[in-house]
C-alpha positions in Angstrom: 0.0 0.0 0.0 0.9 3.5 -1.2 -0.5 7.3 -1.0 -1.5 9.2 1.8 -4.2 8.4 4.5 -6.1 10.2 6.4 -7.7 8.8 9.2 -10.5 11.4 11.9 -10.2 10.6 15.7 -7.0 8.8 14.7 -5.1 10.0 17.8 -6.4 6.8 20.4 -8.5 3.6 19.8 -9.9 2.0 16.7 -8.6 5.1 15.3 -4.9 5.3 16.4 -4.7 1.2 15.4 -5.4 1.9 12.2 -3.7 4.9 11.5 -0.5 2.2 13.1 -1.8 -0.6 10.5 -1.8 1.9 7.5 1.7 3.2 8.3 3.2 0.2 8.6 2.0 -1.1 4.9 3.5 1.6 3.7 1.2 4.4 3.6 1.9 8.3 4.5 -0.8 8.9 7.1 -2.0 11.9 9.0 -4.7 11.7 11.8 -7.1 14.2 13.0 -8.0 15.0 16.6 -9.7 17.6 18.3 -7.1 18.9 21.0 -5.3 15.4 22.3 -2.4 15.6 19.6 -1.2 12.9 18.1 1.4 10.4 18.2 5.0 11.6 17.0 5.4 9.2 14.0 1.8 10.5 12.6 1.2 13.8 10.9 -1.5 15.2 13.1 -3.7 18.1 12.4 -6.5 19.9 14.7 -10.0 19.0 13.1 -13.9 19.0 14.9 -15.5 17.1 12.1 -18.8 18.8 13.1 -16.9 22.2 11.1 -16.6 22.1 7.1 -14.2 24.9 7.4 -12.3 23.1 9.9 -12.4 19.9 7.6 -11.7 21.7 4.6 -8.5 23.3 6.3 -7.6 19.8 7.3 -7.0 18.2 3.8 -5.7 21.4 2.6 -2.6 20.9 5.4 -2.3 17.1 4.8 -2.5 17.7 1.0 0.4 20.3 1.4 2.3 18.3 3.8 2.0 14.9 2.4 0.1 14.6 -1.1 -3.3 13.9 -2.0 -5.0 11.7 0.3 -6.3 8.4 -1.8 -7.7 6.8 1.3 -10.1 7.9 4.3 -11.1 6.6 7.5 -14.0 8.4 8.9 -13.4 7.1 12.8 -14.1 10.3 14.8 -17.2 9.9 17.2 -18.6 11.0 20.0 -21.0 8.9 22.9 -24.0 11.1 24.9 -26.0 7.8 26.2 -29.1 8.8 27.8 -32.4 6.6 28.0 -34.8 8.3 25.0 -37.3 9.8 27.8 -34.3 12.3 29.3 -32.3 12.5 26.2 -32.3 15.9 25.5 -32.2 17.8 22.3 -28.3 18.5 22.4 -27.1 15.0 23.2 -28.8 13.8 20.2 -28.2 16.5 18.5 -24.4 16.5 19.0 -24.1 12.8 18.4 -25.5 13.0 15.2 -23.6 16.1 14.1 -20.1 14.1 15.3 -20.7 10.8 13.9 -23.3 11.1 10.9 -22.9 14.6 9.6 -18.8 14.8 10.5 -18.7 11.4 8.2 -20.6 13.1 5.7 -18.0 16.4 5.8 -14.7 14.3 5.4 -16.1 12.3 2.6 -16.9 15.1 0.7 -14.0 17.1 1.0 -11.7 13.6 0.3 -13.9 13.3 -2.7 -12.9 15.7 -4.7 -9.6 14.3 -5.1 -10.1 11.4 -5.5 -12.6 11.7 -8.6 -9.9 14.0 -9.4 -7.4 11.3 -9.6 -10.0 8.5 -10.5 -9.7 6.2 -7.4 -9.9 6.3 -3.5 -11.1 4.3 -0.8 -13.5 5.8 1.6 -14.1 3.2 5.1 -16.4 4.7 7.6 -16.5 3.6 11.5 -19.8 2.4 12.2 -21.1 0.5 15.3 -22.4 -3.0 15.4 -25.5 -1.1 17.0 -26.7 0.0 14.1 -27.7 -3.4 12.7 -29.1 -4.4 16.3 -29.8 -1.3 18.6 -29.2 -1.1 22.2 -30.5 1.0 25.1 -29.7 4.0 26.2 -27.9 4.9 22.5 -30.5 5.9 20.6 -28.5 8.7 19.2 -25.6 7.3 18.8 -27.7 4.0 16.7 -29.3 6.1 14.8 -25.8 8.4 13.7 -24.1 4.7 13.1 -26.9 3.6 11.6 -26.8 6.9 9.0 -23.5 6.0 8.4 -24.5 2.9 6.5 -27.0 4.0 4.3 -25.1 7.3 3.6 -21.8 4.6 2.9 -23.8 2.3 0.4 -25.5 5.5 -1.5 -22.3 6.8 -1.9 -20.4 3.9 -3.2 -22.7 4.0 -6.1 -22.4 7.3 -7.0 -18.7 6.5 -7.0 -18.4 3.1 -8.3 -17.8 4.4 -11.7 -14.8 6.7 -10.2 -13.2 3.7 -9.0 -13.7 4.8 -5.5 -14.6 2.0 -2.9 -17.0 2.8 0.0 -17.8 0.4 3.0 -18.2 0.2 6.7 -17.0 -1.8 9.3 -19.0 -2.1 12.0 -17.3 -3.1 15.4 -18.6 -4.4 18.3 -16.9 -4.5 22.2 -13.9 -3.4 21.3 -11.0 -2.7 24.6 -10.5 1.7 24.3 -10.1 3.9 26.6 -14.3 4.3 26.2 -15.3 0.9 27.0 -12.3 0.5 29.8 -14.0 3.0 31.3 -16.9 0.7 31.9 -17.1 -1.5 35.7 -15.6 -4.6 35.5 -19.1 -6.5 35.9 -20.4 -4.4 33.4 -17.7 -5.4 31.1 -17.9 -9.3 32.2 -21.7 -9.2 31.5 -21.1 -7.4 28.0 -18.8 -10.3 27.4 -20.6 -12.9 28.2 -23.2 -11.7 25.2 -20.6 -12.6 22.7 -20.3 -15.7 21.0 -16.2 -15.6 21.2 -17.1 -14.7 25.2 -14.1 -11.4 25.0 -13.9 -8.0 23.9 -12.0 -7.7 20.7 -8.7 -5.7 20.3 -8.4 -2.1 18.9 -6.3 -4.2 16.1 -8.9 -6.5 15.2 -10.8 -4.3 13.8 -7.9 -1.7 12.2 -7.1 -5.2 10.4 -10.8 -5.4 8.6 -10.4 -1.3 8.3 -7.2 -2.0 6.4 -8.2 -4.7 4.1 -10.8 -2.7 2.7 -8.5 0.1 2.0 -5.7 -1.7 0.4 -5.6 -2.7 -3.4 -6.9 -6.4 -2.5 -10.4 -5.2 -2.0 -11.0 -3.3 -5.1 -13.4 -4.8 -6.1 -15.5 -4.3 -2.8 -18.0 -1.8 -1.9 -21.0 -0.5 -0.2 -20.2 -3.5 2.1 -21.0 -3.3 5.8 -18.8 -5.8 7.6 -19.0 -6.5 11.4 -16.4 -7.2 13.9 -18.0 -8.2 16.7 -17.0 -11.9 17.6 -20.3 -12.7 16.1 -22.4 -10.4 18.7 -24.6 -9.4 15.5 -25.6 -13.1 15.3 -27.2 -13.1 18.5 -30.1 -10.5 17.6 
């Protein structure tokens, strides 16, 4: 793998494994965050998704800096969990602007240059929720959720442009968000999965790679899961 990468939220998590995964196949990568910098070997840049102004002066650096960026991983996310009956408008509201709308922003800015230069990959984060719900996340379903059927309209409107656009969709995965959790709340989410663990940060940069190298280019609009087979269970 070749080019430049650019991968939102890419400073911890899911986000920071791949960013680590693309780098070492190859790949110039530069990671956006909003305010908790980013590791040394990664080009960082200051970013809130939520801003088109802030996105757009995003690319504009990483173009400068490293070249055109031929992949993206839309990762950056945010979690306001609140039972539906005292959600208020804000956490929903912010959820969806983070997740959905932020996913929408960086695709469209890394769009242009990749019809530009006729081919790109485009992999957005997604949640395992989306394809089975869960309480108290209504917002942050339904964001994950938008993801997926913004992801598969868009890869046909690209298709022809030779730019690829899927989903992966993790499920417990061990970050700094779900480490946060209580131990027996952890051990019960556990138990709910087939493979009876949470999965690694790599597990799921792994998927997140695959469908941004050249071996899967002739794959789009997919949504995969990796959740230890948590999805099955629904």
């Amino acid at each position: 793998m070749t080019g430049v990468a650019l991968v939102t939220g890419g400073n911890r998590g899911i986000g920071l494994a791949t960013a680590t995964a693309l780098a070492k196949a190859g790949m110039r990568v530069a990671v956006t965050h909003r305010g908790g910098g980013a590791p040394a070997e990664l080009f960082g840049v200051r970013c809130d998704v939520r801003d088109a102004e802030q996105v757009d002066r995003a690319f504009t650096e990483v173009e400068r800096e490293l070249g055109p960026v031929g992949v993206l991983v839309a990762n950056a996310g945010v979690t306001r969990d609140r039972l539906v009956a005292t959600m208020g408008p804000e956490d929903f509201e912010d959820v969806l602007r983070t997740n959905l709308t932020g996913a929408y922003l960086v695709a469209r800015r890394a769009v242009r240059g990749m019809v530009r230069h006729r081919g790109g990959r485009i992999v957005l984060v997604a949640s395992v929720s989306a394809l089975t719900g869960a309480r108290g996340q209504a917002n942050y379903t339904a964001a994950k959720a938008g993801m997926i059927g913004f992801a598969r309209s868009a890869a046909l409107e690209l298709a022809s442009r030779g730019i690829t656009v899927n989903v992966v969709a993790p499920g417990w995965i061990s970050t700094d968000m779900t480490d946060e959790l209580p131990e027996a709340a952890r051990v019960e989410a556990a138990a709910h999965v087939p493979m009876r663990r949470f999965g690694a940060p790599e597990e799921a940069a792994a998927a997140i790679a695959f469908l941004a190298s050249d071996a899967a280019s002739y794959v789009t609009g997919v949504v995969l899961p990796v959740d230890g087979g948590l999805s099955l269970e629904r």
